[in-house]
C-alpha positions as semicolon CSV with decimal commas, in nm:
position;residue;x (nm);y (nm);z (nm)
1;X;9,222;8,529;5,745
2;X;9,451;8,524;5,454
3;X;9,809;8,642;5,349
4;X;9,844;9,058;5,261
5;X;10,066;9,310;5,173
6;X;10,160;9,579;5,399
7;X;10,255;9,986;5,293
8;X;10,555;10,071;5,455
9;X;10,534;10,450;5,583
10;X;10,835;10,506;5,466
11;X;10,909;10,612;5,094
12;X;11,256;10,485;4,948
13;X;11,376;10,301;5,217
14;X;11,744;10,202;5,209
15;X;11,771;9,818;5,233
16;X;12,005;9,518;5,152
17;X;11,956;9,349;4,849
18;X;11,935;8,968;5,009
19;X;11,896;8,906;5,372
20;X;12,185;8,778;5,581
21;X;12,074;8,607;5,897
22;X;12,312;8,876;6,048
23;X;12,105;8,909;6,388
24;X;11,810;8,759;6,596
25;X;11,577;9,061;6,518
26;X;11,659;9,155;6,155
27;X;11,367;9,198;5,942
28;X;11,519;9,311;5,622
29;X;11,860;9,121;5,654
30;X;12,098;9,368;5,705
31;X;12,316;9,296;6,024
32;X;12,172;9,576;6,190
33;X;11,927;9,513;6,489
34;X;11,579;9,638;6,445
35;X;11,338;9,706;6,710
36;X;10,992;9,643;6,796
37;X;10,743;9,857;6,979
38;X;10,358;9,794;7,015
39;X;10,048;10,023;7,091
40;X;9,776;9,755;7,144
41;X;9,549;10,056;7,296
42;X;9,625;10,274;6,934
43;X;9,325;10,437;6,745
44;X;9,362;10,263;6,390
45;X;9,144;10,460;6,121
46;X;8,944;10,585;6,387
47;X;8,852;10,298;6,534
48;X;8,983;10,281;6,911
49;X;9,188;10,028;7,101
50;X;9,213;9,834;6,762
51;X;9,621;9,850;6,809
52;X;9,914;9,864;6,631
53;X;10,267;9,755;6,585
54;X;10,552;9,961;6,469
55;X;10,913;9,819;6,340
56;X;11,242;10,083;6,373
57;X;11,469;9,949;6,135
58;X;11,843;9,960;6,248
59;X;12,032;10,199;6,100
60;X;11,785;10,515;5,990
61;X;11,650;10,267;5,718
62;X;11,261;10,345;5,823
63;X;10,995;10,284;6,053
64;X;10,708;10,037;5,947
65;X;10,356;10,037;6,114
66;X;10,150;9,685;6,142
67;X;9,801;9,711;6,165
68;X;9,472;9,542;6,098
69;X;9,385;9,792;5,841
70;X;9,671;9,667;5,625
71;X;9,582;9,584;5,265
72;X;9,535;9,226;5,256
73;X;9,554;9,108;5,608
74;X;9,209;8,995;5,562
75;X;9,101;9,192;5,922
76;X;8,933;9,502;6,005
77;X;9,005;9,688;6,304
78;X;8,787;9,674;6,552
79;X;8,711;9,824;6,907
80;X;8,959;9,634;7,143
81;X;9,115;9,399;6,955
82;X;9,442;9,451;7,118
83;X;9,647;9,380;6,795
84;X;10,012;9,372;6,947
85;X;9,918;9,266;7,284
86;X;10,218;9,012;7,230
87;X;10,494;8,977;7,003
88;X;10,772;8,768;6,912
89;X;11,003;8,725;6,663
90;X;11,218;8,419;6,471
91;X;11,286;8,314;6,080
92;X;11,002;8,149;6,024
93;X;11,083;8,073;5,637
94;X;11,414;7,998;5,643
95;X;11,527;8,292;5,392
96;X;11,807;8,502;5,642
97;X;11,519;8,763;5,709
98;X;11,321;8,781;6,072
99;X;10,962;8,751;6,049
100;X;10,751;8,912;6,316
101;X;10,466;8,786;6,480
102;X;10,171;8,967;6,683
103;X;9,910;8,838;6,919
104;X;9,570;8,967;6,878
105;X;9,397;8,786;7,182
106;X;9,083;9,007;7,156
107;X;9,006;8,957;6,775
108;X;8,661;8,898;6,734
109;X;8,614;8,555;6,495
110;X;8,308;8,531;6,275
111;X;8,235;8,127;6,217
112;X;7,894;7,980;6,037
113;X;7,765;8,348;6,104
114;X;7,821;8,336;6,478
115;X;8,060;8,608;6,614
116;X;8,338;8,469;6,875
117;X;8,425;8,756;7,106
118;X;8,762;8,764;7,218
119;X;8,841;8,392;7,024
120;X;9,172;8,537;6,906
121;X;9,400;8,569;6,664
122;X;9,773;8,560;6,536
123;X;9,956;8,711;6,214
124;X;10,268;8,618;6,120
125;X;10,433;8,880;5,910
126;X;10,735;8,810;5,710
127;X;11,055;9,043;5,625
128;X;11,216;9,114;5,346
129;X;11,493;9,286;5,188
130;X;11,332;9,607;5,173
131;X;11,229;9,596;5,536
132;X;10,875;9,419;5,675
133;X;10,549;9,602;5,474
134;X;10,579;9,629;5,172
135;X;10,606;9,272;5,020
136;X;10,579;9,110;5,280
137;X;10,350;8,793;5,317
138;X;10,103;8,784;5,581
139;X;9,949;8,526;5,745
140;X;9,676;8,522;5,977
141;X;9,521;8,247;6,178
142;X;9,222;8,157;6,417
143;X;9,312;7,885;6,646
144;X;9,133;7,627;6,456
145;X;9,318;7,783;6,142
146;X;9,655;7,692;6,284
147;X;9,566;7,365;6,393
148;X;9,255;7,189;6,253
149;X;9,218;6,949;6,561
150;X;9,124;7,240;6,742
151;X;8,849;7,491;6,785
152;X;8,733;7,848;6,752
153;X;8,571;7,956;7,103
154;X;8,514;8,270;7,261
155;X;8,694;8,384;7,511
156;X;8,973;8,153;7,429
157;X;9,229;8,453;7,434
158;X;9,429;8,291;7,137
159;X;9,767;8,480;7,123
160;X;9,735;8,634;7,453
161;X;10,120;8,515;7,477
162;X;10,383;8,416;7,225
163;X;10,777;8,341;7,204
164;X;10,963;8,227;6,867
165;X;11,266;8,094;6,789
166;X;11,459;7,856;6,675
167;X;11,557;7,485;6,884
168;X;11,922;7,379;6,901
169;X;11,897;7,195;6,612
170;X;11,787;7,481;6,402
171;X;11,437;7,410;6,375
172;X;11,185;7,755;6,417
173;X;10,930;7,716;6,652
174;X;10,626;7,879;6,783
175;X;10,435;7,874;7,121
176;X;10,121;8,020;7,122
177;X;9,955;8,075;7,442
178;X;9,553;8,030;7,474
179;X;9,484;8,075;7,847
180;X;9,062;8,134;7,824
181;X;9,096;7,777;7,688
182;X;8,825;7,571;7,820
183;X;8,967;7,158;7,848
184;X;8,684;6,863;7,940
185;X;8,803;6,559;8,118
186;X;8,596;6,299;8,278
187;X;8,320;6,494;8,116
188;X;8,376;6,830;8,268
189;X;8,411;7,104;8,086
190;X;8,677;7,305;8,306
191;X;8,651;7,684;8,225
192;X;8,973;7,900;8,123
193;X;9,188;7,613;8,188
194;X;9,431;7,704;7,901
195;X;9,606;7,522;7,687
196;X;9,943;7,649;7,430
197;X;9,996;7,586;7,062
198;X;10,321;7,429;6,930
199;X;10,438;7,435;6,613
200;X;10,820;7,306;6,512
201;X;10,870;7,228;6,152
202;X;10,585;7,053;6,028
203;X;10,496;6,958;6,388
204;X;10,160;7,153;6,491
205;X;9,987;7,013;6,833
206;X;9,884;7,196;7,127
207;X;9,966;7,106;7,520
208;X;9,721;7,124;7,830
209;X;9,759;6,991;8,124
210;X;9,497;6,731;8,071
211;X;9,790;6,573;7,858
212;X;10,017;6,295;8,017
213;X;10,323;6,401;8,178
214;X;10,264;6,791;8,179
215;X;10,282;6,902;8,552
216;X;9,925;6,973;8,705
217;X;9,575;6,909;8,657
218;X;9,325;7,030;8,499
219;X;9,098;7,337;8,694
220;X;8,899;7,594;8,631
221;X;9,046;7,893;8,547
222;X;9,390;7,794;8,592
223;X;9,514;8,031;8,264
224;X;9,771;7,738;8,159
225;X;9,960;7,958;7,881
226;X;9,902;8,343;8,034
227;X;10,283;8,387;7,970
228;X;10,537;8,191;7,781
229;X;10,938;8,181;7,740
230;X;11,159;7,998;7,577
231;X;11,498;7,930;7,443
232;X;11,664;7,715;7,179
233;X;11,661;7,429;7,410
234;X;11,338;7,519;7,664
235;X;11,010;7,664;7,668
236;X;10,815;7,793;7,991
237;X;10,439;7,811;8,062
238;X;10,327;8,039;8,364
239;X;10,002;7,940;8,483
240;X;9,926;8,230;8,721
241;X;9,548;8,102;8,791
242;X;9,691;7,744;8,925
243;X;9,495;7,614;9,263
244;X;9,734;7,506;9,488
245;X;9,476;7,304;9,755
246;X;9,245;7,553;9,851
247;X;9,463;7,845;9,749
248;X;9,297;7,966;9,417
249;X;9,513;8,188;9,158
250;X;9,827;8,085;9,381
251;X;9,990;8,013;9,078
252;X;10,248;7,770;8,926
253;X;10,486;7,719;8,595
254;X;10,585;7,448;8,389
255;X;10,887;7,397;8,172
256;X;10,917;7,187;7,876
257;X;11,225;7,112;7,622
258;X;11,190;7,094;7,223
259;X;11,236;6,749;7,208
260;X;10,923;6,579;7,020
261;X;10,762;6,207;7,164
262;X;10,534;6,114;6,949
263;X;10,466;6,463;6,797
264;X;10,476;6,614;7,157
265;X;10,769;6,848;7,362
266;X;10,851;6,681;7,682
267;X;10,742;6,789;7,968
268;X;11,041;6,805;8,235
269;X;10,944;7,021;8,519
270;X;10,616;7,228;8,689
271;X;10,653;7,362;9,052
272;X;10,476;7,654;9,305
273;X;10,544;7,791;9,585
274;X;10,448;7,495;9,794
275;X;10,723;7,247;9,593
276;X;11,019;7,152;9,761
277;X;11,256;7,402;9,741
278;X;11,086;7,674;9,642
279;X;11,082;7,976;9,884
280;X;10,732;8,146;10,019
281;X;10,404;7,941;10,055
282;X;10,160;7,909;9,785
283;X;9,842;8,175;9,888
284;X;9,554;8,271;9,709
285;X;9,564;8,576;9,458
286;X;9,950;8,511;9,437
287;X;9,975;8,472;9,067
288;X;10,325;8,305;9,042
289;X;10,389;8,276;8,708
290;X;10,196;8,602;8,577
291;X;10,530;8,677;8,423
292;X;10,855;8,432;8,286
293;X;11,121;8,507;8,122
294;X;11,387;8,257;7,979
295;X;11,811;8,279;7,963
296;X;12,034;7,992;7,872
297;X;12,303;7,898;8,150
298;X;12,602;7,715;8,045
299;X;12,736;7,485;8,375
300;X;13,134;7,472;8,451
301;X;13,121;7,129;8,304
302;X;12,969;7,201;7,943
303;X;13,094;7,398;7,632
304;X;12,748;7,515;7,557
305;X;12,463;7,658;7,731
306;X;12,320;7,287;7,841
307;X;12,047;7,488;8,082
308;X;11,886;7,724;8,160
309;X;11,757;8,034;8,408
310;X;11,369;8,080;8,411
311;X;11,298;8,374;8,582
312;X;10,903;8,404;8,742
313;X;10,746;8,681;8,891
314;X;10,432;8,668;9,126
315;X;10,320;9,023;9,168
316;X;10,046;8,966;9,408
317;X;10,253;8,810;9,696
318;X;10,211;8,919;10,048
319;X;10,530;8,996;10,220
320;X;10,412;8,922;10,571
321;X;10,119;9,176;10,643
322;X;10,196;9,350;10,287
323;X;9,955;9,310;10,071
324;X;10,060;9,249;9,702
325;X;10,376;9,385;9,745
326;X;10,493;9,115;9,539
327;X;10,812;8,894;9,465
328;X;10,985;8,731;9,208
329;X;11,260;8,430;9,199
330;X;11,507;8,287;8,962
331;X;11,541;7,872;8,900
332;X;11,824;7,704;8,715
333;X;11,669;7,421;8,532
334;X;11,867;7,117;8,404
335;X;11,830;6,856;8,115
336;X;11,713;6,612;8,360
337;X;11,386;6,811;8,474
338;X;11,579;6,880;8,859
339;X;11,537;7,251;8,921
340;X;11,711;7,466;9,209
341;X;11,616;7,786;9,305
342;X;11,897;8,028;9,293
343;X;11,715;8,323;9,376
344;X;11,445;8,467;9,576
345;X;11,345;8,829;9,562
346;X;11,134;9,090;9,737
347;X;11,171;9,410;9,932
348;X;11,210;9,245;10,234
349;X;11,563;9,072;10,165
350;X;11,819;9,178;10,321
351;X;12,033;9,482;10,138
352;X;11,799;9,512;9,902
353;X;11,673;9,846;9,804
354;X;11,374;9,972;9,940
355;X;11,125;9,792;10,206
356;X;10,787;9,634;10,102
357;X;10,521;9,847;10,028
358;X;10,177;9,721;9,948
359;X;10,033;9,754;9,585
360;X;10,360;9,782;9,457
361;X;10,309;9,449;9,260
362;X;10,656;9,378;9,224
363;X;10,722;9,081;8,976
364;X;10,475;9,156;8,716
365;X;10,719;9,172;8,500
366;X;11,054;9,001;8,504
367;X;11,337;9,009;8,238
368;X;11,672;8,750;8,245
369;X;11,971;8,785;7,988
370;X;12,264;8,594;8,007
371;X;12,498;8,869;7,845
372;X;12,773;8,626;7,696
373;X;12,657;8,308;7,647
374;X;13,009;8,208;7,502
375;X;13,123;8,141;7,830
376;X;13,085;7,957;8,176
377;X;12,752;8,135;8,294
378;X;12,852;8,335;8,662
379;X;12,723;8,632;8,840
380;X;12,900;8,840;8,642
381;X;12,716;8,776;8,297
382;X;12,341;8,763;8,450
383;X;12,098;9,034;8,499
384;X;11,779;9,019;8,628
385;X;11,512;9,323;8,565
386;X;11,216;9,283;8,780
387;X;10,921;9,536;8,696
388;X;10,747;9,742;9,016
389;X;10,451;9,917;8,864
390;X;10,295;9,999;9,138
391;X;10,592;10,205;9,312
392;X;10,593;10,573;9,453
393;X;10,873;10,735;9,350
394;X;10,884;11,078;9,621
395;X;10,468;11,247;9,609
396;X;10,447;10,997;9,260
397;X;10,224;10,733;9,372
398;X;10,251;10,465;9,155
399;X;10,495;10,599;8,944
400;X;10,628;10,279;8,919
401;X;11,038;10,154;8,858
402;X;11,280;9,882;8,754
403;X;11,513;9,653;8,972
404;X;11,822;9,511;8,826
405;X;11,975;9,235;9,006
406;X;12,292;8,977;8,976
407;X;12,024;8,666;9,053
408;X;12,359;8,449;9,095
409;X;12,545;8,685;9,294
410;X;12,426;8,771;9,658
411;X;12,083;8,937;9,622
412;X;12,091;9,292;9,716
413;X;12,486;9,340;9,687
414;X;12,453;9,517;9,362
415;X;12,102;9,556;9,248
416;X;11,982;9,918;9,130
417;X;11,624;10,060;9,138
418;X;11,605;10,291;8,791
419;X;11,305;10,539;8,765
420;X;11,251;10,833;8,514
421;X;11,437;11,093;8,680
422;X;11,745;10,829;8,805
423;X;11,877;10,629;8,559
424;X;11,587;10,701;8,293
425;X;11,532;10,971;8,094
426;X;11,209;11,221;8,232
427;X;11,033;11,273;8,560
428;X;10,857;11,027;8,765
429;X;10,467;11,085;8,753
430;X;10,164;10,992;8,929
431;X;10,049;10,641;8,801
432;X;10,353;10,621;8,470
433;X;10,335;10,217;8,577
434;X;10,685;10,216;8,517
435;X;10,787;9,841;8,501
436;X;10,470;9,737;8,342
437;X;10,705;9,687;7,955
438;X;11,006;9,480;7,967
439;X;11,229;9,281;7,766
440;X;11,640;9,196;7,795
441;X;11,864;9,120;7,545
442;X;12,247;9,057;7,550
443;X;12,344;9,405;7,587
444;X;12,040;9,613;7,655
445;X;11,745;9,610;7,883
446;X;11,381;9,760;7,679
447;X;11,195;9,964;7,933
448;X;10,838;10,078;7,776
449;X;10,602;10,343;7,963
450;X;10,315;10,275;7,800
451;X;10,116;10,466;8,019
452;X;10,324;10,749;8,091
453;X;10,143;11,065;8,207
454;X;10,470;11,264;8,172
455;X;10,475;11,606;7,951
456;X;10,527;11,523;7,637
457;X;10,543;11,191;7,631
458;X;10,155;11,094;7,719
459;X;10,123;10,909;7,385
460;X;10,372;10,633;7,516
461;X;10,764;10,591;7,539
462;X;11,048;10,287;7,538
463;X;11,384;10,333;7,684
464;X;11,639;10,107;7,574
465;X;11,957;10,114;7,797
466;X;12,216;9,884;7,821
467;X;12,324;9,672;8,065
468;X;12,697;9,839;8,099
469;X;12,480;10,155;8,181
470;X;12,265;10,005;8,466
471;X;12,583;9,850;8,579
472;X;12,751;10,158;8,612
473;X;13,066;10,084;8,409
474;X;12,981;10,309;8,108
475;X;12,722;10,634;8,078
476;X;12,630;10,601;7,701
477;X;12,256;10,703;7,835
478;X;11,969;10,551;7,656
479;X;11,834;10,556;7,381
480;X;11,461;10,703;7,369
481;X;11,191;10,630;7,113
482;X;10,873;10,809;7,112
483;X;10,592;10,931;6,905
484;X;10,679;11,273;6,697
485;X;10,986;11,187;6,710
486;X;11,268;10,982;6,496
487;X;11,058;10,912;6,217
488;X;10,767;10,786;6,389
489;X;10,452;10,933;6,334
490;X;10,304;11,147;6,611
491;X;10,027;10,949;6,750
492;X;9,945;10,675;7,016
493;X;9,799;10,533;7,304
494;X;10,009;10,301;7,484
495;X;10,321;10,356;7,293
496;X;10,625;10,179;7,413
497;X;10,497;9,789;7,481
498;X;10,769;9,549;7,441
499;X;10,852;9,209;7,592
């Protein structure tokens, strides 16, 4: 794998001349917000399931398509791959201009002649003035290529999850998450057990939970790094395949802070459902932590945003006889490591909307923004977005929807379920997995239908609306990206995967 150049698909695109640093997700420097959208399913020169990744520049300025057939990426598409299967974003280089990078956890790797299947792989690709293709340096790595203490295996599932950005002392970072990891101890070599890359500065080391201090031990498929989250002071790692006794795939998380000892972040917290203060019981198949998401909470008794709100979903929880109806909480984590839970969620609460069905798999995807983090964090500036995939909407069986909550407020006082048809653009169909693509930012929640099965939008769609909207104080409506449409070329799979 080696730096390349990528085409942009868009002739004469409008761009500024240096870049600015004017937002988080700004690829050619401009001050206007970009947005990202994968299709890890995409046919890419005829080769299927190879994937994609496609960049909307702000403004009308272009759309940009990421692939593995891009001149000088050093890759070929293959069958599978999964290129764009995760994404994040941060300034990796320092020059005003975000940089993009994509998770390709089913990249085949070739070493001494031997093909890896699924080893994985990650490309970082870099913006510039004139957007992110053309000019851009790429750079690709095997897990061993990013860190030399480490090594190539198959089934590793390197990049299956990633999350950039930048620590409070305005040092990038990278977590890579390698969950098919396989970690010996006492001279057992314990399958899947995972482990995460982290890279800050010139700092490159990886974290298992084999190493001293991080919450857990070491099992068989425990899928340590399945999801990761993180903010400019924390970083999350769900561990959805976590024994808890005799409970297997019960599920747990662990949350770290960017501070280094001895080349290592610190380890502060890890919890389940069977820790003190955590509501529900740990049971097998649970998978808490199969989705986190990260917000930063500022206390009445700081001027910054000191903590932080980790949001967790476990989509396969049984609420009472339910099967897999699912759930999802919210904790507030402190400098210290102590943790409270300030929210627990599932159909059953009181006033909240709906009643639990089974197979809805709510919580299998969660999204948390603190919407003005300039001020004392309340119930008024959090939203929660919990994904149901599995959801009949009327005769649409699994049709699927999103639940937006106030996770500090009383749970169920305001939440809203949104589906296509209420709230979203389109009709609810049979098996759209709605809630299966999600991502927050301060004004606007990123809902993806990858799988829609909708007229006219069966390639894939993303629906960005903002928070205002869902709130019900304004009705700007969202904003819908598709293929055929708004510059973006007419083709797809799985169209509309964000988060």
């Amino acid at each position: 794998m080696s730096s390349g150049l990528l085409p942009s698909s868009v002739a004469g695109v409008a761009a500024a001349a240096t870049c600015t640093a004017g937002t988080s997700t700004d690829f050619n420097g401009d001050s206007v917000v970009d947005t990202v959208v994968a299709d890890p399913n995409a046919t890419v020169s005829g080769v299927k399931g190879a994937g994609l990744v496609r960049v909307i520049l702000g403004g009308g300025k272009g759309v940009f398509e990421i692939s593995q057939a891009t001149t000088g990426m050093n890759a070929a598409p293959e069958p599978g791959d999964g290129f764009g299967t995760s994404r994040t974003t941060y300034d990796a280089d320092g020059d005003g201009c975000t940089d993009l990078v994509v998770g390709v956890p089913y990249e085949d790797v070739t070493k001494d002649g031997v093909k890896l299947v699924d080893a994985g792989a990650i490309y970082i690709v870099h913006g510039t003035p004139t957007g992110i293709g053309e000019g851009s340096v790429i750079e690709g790595y095997s897990q061993s290529g990013l860190d030399a203490d480490t090594t190539t295996e198959a089934y590793d599932w390197f990049g299956q999850s990633v999350k950039a950005g930048e620590t409070a002392t305005g040092s990038p970072y990278l977590v890579v998450g390698v969950p098919g990891e396989n970690v010996v101890t006492g001279g057992t070599d314990y399958a899947d057990a995972g482990c995460v890359h982290y890279i800050q500065g010139s700092t490159r080391t990886t974290v298992n939970q084999n190493d001293p201090g991080v919450p857990g031990t070491v099992e068989a498929h425990d899928r340590f790094g399945y999801s990761v989250a993180g903010t400019n002071r924390y970083f999350g790692v769900g561990i959805p395949g976590e024994a808890i006794e005799d409970k297997t795939f019960a599920g747990g998380v662990a949350v770290f802070n960017h501070t280094l000892a001895n080349g290592v972040p610190t380890a502060l917290a890890g919890f389940d459902q069977d820790a003190a203060g955590v509501t529900g019981t740990a049971e097998t198949d649970d998978g808490f932590g199969t989705s986190i998401a990260m917000t930063g909470h500022r206390p009445s008794d700081q001027t910054y945003n000191s903590d932080v709100l980790l949001a967790v979903g476990t989509p396969g929880e049984d609420i009472g006889t339910v099967t897999e109806a699912g759930g999802a909480a919210v904790f507030r984590i402190q400098p210290s490591g102590a943790y409270t839970e300030t929210a627990a969620i599932d159909a059953a609460v009181a006033d909240v909307e709906g009643d639990p069905v089974a197979g809805d798999f709510l919580g299998q995807r969660v999204a948390i923004s603190n919407t003005n983090t300039s001020v004392v964090t309340t119930a008024d500036t959090v939203r929660l977005a919990v994904g149901i995939p599995g959801k009949d909407v009327g005769t649409a069986t699994d049709a699927g929807a999103v639940q937006v909550f106030r996770p500090l407020g009383t749970i169920g006082a305001a939440d809203r379920l949104v589906t296509r048809g209420s709230g979203l653009p389109g009709t609810a169909t049979r098996r759209d997995h709605l809630g299966m693509s999600l991502t927050g930012g301060a004004n606007n929640l990123y809902i993806g239908v990858p799988f829609s099965k909708a007229s006219g939008t069966t390639k894939g769609v993303l629906h960005v609306v903002t928070w205002a909207d869902l709130d019900g104080t304004t009705s700007t409506g969202a904003t819908t990206y598709q293929p055929g449409s708004g510059g973006l070329p007419d083709s797809g799979a799985s169209f509309g995967v964000v988060g």
